[in-house]
N, C-alpha and C positions, 0 to 999 in steps of 0.2 A: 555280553551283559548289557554294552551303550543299547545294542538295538533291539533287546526288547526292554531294557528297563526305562529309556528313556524315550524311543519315540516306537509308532508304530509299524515295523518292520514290514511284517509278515500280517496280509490280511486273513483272518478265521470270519468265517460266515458260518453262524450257527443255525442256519436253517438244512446246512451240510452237513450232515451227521459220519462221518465215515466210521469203519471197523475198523481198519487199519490207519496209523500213522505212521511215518516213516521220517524221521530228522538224521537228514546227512549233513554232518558239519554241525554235531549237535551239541558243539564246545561245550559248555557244562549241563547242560541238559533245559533251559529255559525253555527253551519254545515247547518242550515234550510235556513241561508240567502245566505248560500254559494251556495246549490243546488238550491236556487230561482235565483241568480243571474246567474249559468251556463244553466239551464233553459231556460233564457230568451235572454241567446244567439245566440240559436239556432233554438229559434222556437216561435213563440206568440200563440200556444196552451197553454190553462191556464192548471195549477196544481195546484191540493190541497195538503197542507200541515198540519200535523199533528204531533206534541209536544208531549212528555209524561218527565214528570220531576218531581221528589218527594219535591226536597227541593222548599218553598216558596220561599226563599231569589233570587232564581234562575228566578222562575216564576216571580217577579216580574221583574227581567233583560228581559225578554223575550218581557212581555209586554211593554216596554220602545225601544226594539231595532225594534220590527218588523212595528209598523206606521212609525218609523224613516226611513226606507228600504224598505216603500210600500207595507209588506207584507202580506197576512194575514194567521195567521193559526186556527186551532183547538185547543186548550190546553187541556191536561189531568193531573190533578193533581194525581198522582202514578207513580209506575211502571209497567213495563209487567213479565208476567210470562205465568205458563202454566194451571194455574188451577185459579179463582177467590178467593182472600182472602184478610186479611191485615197481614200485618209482619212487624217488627221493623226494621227502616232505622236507621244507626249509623252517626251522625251527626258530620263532621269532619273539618277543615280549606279549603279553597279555594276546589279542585276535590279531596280531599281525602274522601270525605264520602262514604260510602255503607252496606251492609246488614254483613257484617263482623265484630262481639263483641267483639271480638279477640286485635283489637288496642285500644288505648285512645280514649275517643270520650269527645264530648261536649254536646251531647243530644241524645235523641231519636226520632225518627216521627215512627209512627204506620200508616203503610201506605197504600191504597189500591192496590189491585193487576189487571191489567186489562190482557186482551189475545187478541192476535192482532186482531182477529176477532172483536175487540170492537175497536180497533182503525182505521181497516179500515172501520168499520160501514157500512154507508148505500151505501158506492163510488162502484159506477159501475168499475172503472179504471179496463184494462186490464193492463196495465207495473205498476208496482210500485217500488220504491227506498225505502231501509229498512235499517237506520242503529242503531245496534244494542251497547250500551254503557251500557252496566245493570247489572255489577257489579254479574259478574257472576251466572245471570238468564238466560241465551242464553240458555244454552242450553234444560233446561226445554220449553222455548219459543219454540225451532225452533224443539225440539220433537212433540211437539202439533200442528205445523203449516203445516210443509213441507213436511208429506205423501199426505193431501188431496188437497196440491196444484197445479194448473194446469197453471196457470195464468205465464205471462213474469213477473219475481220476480227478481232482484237485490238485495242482502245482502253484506252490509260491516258492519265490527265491530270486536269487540275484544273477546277474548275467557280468562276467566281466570281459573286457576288453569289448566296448559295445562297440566301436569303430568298425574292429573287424569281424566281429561275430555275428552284428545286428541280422544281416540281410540272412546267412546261415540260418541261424534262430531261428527268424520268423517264419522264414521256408517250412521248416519241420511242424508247426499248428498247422497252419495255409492248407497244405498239402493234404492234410487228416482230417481239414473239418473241424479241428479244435478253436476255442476261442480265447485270445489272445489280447492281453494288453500289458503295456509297460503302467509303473504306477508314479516313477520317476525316475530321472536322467541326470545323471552328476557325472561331468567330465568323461571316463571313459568304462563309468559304473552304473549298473540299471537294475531296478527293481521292478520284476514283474509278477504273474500270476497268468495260469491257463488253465483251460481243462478241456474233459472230453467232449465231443456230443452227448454222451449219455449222462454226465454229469452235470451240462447246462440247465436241466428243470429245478434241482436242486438248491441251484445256487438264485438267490433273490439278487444277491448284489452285482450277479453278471450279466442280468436278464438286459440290460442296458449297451452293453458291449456289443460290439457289429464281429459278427462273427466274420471273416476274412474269404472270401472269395477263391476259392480252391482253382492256381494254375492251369 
């Protein structure tokens, strides 16, 4: 709720119109009602939306906010990753939960693991909006997704552990041609956004960005 209620998190360009969205890590569902809401500013083409979120306590906020808001989505009880499995979520106060044993926790969830290919399922959609909140699963995700992508793709989200993940990361745009930027860097936390080639005309506010030099 701090990050969208109080600053702005996740950049929306509404000159992108996507059919699909997709919120992993979509703790109570804000950013979904935020992109349904800028959505429908712009256009009365329908979009589908799609939830992924581990903690119950969460999901059940979701299902309480979105008839409130006329929305409808998909829900996925897990998180994303890059391979199918379950793994132990660390259950922590308000957004502090995730896959990291390392702090105090209050519980465990043993969780299923999905791949975006299962969230975007059976949706025909060529543009989609992707934002990524997974408690440092991204980049496993966006290994497995963004060679065989061809489609207008939008990505915001966060990167953690940028120390050792940055050079990673960046590899995987680089390599495909996508265009990349971080939007800021705190300690060993990063906020970025990318997308495809075919995505870049779309986007006004990327048209500035240097697209990165493929290896």
């Amino acid at each position: 709720m701090l990050e969208l209620g109080v600053r702005n998190t996740y950049d929306l360009d509404l000159d992108f119109q996507p059919e699909l969205v997709i919120d992993a890590g979509g703790n109570i569902g804000l950013f979904t009602l935020r992109a349904a809401a800028g959505a429908a500013s712009v256009s009365k083409a329908p979009v589908q939306f799609v939830i992924v979120e581990p903690l119950p306590r969460n999901i059940a906020q979701i299902e309480k906010h979105l008839p409130l808001n006329h929305v409808k989505a998909r829900l996925m009880a897990g998180c994303l990753g890059g391979t199918h499995r379950s793994i132990p979520f660390y259950c922590r106060e308000a957004i502090d939960s995730s896959f990291d044993p390392e702090k105090p926790y209050l519980s465990v969830l043993d969780v299923p693991v999905f791949m975006l290919s299962d969230a975007i399922g059976t949706s025909t959609a060529e543009r989609m909006l992707i934002k990524l909140d997974i408690e440092g699963m991204e980049v496993e995700v966006l290994k497995q997704f963004v060679p065989t992508e061809r489609r207008a793709v939008y990505v915001v989200g966060e990167l953690h552990n940028y120390q050792v993940n940055s050079s990673i990361f960046e590899a995987i745009f680089r390599d495909q041609g996508w265009t990349f930027e971080y939007r800021s860097i705190s300690h060993d936390h990063a906020l970025f956004r990318a997308c495809s080639p075919a995505a870049l005309p779309l986007l006004t506010s990327m048209a500035s960005v240097p697209t990165p030099v493929q290896a």
